[in-house]
PyMOL Python script that loads the backbone (N, CA, C, O; Angstrom):
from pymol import cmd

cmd.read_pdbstr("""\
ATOM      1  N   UNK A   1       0.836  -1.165   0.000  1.00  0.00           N
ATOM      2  CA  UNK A   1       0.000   0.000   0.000  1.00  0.00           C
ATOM      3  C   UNK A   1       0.893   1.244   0.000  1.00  0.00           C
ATOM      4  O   UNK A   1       1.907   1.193   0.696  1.00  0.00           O
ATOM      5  N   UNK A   2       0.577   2.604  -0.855  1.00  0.00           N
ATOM      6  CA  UNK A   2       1.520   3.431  -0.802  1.00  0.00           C
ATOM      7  C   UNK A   2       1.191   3.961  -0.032  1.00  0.00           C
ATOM      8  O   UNK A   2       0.193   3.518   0.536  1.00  0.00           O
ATOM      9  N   UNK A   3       1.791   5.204   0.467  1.00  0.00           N
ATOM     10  CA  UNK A   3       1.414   6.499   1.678  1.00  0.00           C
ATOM     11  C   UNK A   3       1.942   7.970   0.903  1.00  0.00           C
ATOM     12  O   UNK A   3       2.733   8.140  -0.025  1.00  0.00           O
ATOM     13  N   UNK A   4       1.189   8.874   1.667  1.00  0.00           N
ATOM     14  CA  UNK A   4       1.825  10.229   1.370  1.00  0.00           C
ATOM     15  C   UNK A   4       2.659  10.371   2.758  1.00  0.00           C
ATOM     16  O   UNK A   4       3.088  11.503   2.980  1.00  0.00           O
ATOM     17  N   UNK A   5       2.856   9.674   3.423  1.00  0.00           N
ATOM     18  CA  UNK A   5       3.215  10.180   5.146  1.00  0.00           C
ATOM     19  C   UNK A   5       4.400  10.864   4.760  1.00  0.00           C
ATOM     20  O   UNK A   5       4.447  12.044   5.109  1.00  0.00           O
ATOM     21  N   UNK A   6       5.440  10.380   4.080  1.00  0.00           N
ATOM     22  CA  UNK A   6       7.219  11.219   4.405  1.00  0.00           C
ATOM     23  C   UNK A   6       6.762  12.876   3.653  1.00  0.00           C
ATOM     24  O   UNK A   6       7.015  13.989   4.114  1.00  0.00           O
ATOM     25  N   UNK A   7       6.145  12.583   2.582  1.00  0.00           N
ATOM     26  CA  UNK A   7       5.693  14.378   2.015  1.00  0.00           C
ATOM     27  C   UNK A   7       4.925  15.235   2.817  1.00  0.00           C
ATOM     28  O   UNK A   7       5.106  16.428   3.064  1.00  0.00           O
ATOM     29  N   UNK A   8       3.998  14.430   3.210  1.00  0.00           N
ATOM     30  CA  UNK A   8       3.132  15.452   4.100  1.00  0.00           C
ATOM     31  C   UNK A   8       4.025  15.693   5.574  1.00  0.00           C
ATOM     32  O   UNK A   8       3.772  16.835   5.956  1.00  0.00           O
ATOM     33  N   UNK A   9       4.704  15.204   6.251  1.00  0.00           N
ATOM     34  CA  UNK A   9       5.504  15.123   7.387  1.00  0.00           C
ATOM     35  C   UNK A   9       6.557  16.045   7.145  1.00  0.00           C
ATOM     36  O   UNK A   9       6.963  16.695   8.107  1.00  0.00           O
ATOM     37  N   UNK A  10       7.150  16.241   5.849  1.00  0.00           N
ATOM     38  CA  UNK A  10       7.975  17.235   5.455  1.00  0.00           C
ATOM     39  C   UNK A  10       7.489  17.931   5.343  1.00  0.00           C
ATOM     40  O   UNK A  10       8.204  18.882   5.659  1.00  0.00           O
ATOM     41  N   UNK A  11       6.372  18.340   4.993  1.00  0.00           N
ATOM     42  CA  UNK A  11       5.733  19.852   4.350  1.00  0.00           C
ATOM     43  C   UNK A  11       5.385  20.524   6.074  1.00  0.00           C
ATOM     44  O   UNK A  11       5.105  21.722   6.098  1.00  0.00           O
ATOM     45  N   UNK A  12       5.401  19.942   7.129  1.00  0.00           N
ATOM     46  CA  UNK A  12       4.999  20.242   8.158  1.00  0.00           C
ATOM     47  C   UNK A  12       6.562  19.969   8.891  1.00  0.00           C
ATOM     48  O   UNK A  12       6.296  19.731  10.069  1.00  0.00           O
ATOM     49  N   UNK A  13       7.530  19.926   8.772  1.00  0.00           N
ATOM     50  CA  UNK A  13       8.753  20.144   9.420  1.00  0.00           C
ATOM     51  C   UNK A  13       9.325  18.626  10.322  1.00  0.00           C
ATOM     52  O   UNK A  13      10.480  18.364  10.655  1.00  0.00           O
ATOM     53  N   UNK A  14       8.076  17.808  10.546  1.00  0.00           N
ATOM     54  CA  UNK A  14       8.226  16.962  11.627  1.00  0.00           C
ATOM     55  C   UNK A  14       9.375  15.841  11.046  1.00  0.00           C
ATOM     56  O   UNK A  14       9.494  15.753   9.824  1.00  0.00           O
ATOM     57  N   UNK A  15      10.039  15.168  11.742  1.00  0.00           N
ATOM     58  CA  UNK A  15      11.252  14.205  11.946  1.00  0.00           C
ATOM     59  C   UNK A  15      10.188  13.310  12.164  1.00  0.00           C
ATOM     60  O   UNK A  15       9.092  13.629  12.624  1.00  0.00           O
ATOM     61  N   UNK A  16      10.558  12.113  11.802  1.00  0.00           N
ATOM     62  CA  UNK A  16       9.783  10.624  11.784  1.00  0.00           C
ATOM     63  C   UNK A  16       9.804  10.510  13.304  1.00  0.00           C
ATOM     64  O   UNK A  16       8.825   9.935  13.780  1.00  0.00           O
ATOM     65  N   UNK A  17      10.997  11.071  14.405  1.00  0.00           N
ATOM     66  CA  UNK A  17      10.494  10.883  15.575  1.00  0.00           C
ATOM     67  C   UNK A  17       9.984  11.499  16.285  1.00  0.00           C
ATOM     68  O   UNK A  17       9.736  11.102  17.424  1.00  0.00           O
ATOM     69  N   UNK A  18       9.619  12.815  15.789  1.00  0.00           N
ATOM     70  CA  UNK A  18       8.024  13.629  16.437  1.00  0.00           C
ATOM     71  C   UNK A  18       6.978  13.057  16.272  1.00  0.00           C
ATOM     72  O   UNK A  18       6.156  12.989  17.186  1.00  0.00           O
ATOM     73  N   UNK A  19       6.656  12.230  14.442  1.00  0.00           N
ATOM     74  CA  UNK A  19       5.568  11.985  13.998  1.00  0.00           C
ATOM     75  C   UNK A  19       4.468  10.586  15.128  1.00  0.00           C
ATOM     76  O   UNK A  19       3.278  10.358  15.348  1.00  0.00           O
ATOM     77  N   UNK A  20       6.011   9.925  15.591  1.00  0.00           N
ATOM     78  CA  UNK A  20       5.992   8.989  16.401  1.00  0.00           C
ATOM     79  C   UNK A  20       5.653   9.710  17.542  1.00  0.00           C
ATOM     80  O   UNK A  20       4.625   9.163  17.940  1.00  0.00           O
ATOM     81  N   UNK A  21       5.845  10.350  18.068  1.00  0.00           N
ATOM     82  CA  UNK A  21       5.517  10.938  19.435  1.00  0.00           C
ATOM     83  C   UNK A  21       4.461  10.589  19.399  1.00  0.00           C
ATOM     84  O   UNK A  21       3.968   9.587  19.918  1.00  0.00           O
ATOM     85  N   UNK A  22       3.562  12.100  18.211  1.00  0.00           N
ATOM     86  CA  UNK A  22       2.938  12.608  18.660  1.00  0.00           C
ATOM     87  C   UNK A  22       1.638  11.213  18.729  1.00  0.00           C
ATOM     88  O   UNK A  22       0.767  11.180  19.598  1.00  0.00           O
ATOM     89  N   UNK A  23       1.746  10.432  17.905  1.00  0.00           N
ATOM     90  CA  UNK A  23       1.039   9.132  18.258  1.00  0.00           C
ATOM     91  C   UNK A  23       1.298   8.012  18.695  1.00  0.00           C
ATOM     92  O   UNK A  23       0.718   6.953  18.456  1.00  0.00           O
ATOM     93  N   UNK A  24       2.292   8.236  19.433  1.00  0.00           N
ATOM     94  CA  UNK A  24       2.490   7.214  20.678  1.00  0.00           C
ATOM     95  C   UNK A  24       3.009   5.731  19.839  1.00  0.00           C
ATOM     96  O   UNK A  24       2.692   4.587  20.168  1.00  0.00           O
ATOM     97  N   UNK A  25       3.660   6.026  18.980  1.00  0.00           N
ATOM     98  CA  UNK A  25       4.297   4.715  18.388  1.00  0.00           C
ATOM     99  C   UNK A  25       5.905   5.103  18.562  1.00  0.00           C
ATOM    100  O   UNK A  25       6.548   6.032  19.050  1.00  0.00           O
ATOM    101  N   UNK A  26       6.176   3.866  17.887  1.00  0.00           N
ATOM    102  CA  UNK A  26       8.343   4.091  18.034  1.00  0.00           C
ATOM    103  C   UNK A  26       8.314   4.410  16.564  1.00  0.00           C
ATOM    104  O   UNK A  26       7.572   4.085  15.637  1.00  0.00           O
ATOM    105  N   UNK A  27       9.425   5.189  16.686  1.00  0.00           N
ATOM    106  CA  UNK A  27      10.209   5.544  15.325  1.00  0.00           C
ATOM    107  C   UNK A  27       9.920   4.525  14.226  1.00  0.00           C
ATOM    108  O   UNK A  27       9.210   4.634  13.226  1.00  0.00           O
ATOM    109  N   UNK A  28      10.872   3.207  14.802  1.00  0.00           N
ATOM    110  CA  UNK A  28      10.699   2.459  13.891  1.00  0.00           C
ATOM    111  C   UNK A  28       9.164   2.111  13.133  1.00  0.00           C
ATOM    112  O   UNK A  28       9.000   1.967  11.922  1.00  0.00           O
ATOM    113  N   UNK A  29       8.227   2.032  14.077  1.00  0.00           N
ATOM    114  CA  UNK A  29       6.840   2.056  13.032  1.00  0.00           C
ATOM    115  C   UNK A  29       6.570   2.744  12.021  1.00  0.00           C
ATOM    116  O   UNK A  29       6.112   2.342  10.951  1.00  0.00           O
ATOM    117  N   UNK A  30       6.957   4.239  12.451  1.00  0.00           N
ATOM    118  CA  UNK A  30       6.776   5.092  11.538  1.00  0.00           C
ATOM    119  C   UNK A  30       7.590   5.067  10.275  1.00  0.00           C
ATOM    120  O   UNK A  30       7.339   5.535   9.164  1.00  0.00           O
ATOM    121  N   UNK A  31       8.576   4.434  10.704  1.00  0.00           N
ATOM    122  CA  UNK A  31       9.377   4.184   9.302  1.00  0.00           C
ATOM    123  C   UNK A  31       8.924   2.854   8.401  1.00  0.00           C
ATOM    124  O   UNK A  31       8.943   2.703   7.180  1.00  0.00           O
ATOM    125  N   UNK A  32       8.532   1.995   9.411  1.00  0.00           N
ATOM    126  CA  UNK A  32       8.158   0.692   8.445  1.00  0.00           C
ATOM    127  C   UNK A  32       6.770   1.063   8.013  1.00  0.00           C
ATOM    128  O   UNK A  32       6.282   0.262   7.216  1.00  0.00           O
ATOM    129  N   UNK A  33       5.952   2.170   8.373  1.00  0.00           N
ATOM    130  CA  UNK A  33       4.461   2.328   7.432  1.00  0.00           C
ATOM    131  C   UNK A  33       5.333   3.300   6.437  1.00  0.00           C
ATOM    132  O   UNK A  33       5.176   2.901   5.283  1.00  0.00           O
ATOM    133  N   UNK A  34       6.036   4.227   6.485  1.00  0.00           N
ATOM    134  CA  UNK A  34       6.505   5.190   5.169  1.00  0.00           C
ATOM    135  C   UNK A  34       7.301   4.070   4.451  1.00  0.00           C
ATOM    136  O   UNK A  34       6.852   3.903   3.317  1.00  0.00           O
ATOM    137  N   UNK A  35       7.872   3.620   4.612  1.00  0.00           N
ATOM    138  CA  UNK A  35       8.312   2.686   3.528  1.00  0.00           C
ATOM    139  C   UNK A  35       7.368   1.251   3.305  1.00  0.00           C
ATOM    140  O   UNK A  35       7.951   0.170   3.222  1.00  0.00           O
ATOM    141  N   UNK A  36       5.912   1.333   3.218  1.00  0.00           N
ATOM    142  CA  UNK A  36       4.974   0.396   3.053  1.00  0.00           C
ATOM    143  C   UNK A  36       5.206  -1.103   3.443  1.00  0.00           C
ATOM    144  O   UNK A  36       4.654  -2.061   2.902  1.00  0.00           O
ATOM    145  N   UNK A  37       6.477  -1.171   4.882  1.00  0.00           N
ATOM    146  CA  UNK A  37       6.662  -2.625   4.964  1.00  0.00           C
ATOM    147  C   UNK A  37       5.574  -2.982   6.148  1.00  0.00           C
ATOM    148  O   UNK A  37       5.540  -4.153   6.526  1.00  0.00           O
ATOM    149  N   UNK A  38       4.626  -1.965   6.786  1.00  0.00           N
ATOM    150  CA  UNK A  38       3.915  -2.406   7.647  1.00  0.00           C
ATOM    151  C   UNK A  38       2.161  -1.435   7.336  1.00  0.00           C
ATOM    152  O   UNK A  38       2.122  -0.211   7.211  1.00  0.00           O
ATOM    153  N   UNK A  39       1.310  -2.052   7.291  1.00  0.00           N
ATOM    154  CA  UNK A  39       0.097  -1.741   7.305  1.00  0.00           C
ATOM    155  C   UNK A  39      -0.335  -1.138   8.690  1.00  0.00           C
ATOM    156  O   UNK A  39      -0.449  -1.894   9.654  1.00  0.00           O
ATOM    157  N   UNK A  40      -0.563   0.132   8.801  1.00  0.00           N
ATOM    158  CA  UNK A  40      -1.112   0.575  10.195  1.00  0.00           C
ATOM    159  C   UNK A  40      -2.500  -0.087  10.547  1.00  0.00           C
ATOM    160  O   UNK A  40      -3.430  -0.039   9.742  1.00  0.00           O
ATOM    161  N   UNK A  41      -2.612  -0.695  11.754  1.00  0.00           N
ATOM    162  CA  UNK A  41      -4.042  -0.679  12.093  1.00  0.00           C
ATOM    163  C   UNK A  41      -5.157   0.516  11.765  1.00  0.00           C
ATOM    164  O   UNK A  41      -4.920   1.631  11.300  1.00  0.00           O
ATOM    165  N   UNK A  42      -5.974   0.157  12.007  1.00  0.00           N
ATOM    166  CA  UNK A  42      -7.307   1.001  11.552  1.00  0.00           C
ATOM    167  C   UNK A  42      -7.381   2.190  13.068  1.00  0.00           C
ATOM    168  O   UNK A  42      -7.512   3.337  12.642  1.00  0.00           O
ATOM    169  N   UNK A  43      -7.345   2.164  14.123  1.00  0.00           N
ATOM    170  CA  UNK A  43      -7.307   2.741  15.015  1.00  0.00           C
ATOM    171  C   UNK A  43      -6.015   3.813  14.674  1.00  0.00           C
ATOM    172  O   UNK A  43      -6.190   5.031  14.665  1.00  0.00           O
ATOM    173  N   UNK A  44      -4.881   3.264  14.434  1.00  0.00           N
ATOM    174  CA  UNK A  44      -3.789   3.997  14.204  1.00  0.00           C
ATOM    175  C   UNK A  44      -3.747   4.500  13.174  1.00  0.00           C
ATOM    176  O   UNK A  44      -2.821   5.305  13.085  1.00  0.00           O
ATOM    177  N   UNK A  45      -4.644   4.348  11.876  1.00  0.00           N
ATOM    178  CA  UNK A  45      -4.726   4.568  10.332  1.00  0.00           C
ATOM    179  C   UNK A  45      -5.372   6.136  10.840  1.00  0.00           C
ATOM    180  O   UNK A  45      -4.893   7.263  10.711  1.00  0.00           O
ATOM    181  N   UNK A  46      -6.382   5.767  11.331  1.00  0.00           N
ATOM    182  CA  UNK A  46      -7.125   7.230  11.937  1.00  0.00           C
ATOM    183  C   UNK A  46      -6.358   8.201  13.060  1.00  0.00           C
ATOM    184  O   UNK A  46      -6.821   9.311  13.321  1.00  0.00           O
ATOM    185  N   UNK A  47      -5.702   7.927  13.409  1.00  0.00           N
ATOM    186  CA  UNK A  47      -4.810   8.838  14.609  1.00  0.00           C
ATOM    187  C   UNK A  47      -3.472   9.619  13.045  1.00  0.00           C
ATOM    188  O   UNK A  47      -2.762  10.624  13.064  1.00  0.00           O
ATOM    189  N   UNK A  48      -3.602   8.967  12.369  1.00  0.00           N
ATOM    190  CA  UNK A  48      -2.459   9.507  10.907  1.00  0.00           C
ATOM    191  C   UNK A  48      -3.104  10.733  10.605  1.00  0.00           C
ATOM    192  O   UNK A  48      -2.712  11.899  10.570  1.00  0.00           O
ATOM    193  N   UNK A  49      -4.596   9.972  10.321  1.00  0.00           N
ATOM    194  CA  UNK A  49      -5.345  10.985   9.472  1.00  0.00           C
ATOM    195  C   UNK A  49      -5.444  11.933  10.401  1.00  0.00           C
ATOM    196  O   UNK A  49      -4.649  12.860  10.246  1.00  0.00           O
ATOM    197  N   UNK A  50      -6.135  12.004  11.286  1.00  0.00           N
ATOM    198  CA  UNK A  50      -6.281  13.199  12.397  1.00  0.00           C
ATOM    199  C   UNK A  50      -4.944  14.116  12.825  1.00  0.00           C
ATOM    200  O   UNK A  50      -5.265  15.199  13.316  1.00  0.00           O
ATOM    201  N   UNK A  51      -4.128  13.980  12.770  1.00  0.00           N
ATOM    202  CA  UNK A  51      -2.597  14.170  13.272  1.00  0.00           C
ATOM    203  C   UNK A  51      -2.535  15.367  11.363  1.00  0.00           C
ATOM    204  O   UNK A  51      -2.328  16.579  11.302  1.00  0.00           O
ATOM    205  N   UNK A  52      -2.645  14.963  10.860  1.00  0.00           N
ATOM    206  CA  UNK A  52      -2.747  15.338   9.269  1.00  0.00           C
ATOM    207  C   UNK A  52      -3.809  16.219   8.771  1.00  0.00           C
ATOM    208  O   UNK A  52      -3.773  16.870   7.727  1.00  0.00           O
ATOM    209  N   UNK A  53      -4.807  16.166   9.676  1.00  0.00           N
ATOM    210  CA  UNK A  53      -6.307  16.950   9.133  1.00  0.00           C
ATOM    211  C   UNK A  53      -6.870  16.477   8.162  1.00  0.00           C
ATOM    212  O   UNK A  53      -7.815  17.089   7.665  1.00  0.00           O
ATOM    213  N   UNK A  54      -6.382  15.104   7.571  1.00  0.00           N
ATOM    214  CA  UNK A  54      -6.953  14.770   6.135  1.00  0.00           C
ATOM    215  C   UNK A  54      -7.979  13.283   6.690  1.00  0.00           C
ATOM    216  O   UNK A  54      -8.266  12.867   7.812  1.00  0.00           O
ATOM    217  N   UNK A  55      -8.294  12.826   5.370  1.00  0.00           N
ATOM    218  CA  UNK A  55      -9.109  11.516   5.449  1.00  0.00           C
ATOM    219  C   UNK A  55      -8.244  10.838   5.112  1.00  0.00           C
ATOM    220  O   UNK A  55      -7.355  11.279   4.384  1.00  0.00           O
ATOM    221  N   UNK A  56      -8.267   9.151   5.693  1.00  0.00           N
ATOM    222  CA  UNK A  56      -7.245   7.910   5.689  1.00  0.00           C
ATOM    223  C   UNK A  56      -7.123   7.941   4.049  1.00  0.00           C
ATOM    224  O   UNK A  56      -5.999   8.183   3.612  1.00  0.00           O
ATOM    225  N   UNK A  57      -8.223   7.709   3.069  1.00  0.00           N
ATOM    226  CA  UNK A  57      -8.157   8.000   1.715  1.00  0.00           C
ATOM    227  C   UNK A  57      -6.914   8.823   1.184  1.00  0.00           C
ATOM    228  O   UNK A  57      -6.164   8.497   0.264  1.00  0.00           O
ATOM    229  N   UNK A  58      -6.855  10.109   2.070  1.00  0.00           N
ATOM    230  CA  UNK A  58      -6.001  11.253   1.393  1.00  0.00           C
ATOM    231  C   UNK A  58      -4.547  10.206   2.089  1.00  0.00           C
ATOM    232  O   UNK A  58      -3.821   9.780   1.191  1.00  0.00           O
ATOM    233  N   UNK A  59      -4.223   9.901   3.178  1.00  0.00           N
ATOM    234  CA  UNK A  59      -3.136   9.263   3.021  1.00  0.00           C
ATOM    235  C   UNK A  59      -2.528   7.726   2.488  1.00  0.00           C
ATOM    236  O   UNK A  59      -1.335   7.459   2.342  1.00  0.00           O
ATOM    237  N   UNK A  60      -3.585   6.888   2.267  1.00  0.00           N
ATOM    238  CA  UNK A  60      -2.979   5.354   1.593  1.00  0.00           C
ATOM    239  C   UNK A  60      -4.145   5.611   0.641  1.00  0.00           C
ATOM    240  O   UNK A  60      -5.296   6.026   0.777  1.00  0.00           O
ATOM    241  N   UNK A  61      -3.154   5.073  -0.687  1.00  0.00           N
ATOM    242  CA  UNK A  61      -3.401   3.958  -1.746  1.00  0.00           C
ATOM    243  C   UNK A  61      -3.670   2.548  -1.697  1.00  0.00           C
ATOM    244  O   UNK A  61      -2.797   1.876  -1.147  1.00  0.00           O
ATOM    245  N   UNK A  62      -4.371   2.128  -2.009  1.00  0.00           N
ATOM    246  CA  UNK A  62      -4.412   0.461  -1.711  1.00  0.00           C
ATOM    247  C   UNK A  62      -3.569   0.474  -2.734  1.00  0.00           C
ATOM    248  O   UNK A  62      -2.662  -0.285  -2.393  1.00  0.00           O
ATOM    249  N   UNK A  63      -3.254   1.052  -4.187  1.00  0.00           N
ATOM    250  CA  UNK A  63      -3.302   0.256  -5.291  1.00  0.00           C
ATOM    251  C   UNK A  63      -1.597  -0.123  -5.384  1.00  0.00           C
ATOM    252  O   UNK A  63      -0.965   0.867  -5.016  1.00  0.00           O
ATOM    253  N   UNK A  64      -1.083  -0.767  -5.601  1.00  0.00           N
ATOM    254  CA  UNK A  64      -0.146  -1.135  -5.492  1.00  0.00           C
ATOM    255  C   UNK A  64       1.245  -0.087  -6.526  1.00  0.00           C
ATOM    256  O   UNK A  64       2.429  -0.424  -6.484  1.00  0.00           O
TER     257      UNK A  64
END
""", "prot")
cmd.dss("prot")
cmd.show_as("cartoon", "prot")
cmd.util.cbc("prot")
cmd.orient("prot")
């Protein structure tokens, strides 16, 4: 699944380990969903979107 997370996270200044803070995950998660090796849960899919102001839509692609 793709993501916009590393563009939109840049356009807003944050380091992969703020992004992690600010939702209570480790770094490393945040790096294995920006590089599509891990699927966020649905609880956590929505803490992205909210953290972002957008809809889960605006951040993953299913399409390969």
């Amino acid at each position: 699944m793709r993501n916009s997370l590393p563009q939109r996270r840049a356009e807003r200044g944050w380091s992969q380990a703020e992004l992690a803070q600010r939702l209570g995950v480790s770094r490393q998660t945040v790096i294995s969903i920006e590089k599509g090796r891990f699927d966020p849960s649905l609880p956590l899919a929505f803490r992205l979107a909210r953290e972002f102001r957008v809809t889960i839509e605006d951040l993953f692609d299913p399409e390969p």
